[in-house]
N, C-alpha and C positions, 0 to 999 in steps of 0.2 A: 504494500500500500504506500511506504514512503517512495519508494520508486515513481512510482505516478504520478503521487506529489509532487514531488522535486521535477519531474521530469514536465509538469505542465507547468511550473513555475518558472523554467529554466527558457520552456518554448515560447511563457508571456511574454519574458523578459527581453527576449530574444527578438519578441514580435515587435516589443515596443519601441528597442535601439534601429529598430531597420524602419520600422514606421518614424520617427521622431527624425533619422538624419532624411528620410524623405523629406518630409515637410520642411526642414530646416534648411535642406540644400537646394528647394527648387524642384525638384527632384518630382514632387508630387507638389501640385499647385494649388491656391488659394479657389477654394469652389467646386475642385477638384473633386468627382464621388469615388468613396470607398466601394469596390466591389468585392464581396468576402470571397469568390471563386478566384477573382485575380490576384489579391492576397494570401491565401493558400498557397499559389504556386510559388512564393518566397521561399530562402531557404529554411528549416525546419519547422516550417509553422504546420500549426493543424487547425481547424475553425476552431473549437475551443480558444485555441492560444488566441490566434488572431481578435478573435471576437473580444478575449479582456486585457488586447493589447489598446484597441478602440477604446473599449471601457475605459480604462486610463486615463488615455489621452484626451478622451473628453475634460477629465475632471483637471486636466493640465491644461484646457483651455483652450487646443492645436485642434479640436474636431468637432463637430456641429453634427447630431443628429435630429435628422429634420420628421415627424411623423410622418410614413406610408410613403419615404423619397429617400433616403436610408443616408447612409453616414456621409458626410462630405471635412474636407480640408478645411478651417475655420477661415472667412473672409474677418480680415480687422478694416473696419471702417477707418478715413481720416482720422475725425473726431476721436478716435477713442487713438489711433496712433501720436495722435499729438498731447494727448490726455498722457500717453504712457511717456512720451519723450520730456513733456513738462515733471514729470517725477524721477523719473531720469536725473537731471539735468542739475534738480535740486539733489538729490541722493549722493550724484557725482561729485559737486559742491564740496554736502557735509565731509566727505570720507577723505576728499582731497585737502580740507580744513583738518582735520585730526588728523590726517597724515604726515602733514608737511613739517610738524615740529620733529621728525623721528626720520626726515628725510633724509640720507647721506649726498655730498658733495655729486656724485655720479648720478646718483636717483634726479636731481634738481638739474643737473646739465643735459639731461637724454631727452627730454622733450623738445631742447633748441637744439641741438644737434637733429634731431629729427626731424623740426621744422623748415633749419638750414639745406637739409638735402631734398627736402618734399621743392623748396624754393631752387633751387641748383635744378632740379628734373623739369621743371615748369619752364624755367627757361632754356633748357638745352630740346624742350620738343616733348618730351617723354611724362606726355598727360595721361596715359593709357597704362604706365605700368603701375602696379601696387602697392604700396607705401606701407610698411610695419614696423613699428619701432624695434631696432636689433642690436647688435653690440656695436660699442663707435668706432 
């Protein structure tokens, strides 16, 4: 019996990480419907699993079950993306305020140093490549 257990725990879990970088990557798009036959053919899923991989992912807010039109990708409206970026923004604030008295010499220099090279690519043409802040 713990075999089973563990073993559809293991298949939720499994549903949820391949479900979750879908949606995260693009991969599976905003409005996008869930079909449980097309989700099965993932790697080791089974309907069970899949079905309380969904489960989940509803209550993580990424999936919209609509009555008698079955599961879809969650759309975020503007308003609620700008609702989230305003808490954001203020979150980002507080944490960068507490942080900064415990900041080292290098932690306070990597942000201009990374701003100086995003400005260096802007003007050599290079709008299109990816910018992450790395080692200097």
């Amino acid at each position: 019996m713990e075999r089973i257990a563990s073993g559809e725990v293991a298949g939720r879990q499994a549903g949820q990480v391949w479900l979750r970088e879908g949606i995260t990557s693009g991969e599976l798009l905003a409005g996008q419907r869930l079909i449980e036959a097309d989700l099965v053919t993932s790697p080791g899923a089974s309907r069970n699993a899949v079905w309380l991989a969904v489960d989940s992912l509803m209550a993580d807010w990424l999936v919209d079950r609509i009555t008698n039109r079955g599961d879809r990708v969650r759309t975020v409206s503007t308003a609620e993306t700008v609702a989230v970026n305003e808490c954001r923004m203020a979150l980002d604030g507080l944490i960068a305020a507490k942080a900064a008295p415990h900041a080292t010499d290098a932690e306070v220099a990597a942000p201009r140093v990374h701003a100086l090279r995003m400005r260096q690519a802007a003007q050599a043409g290079e709008l299109t490549q990816r910018w992450r802040p790395g080692p200097t």
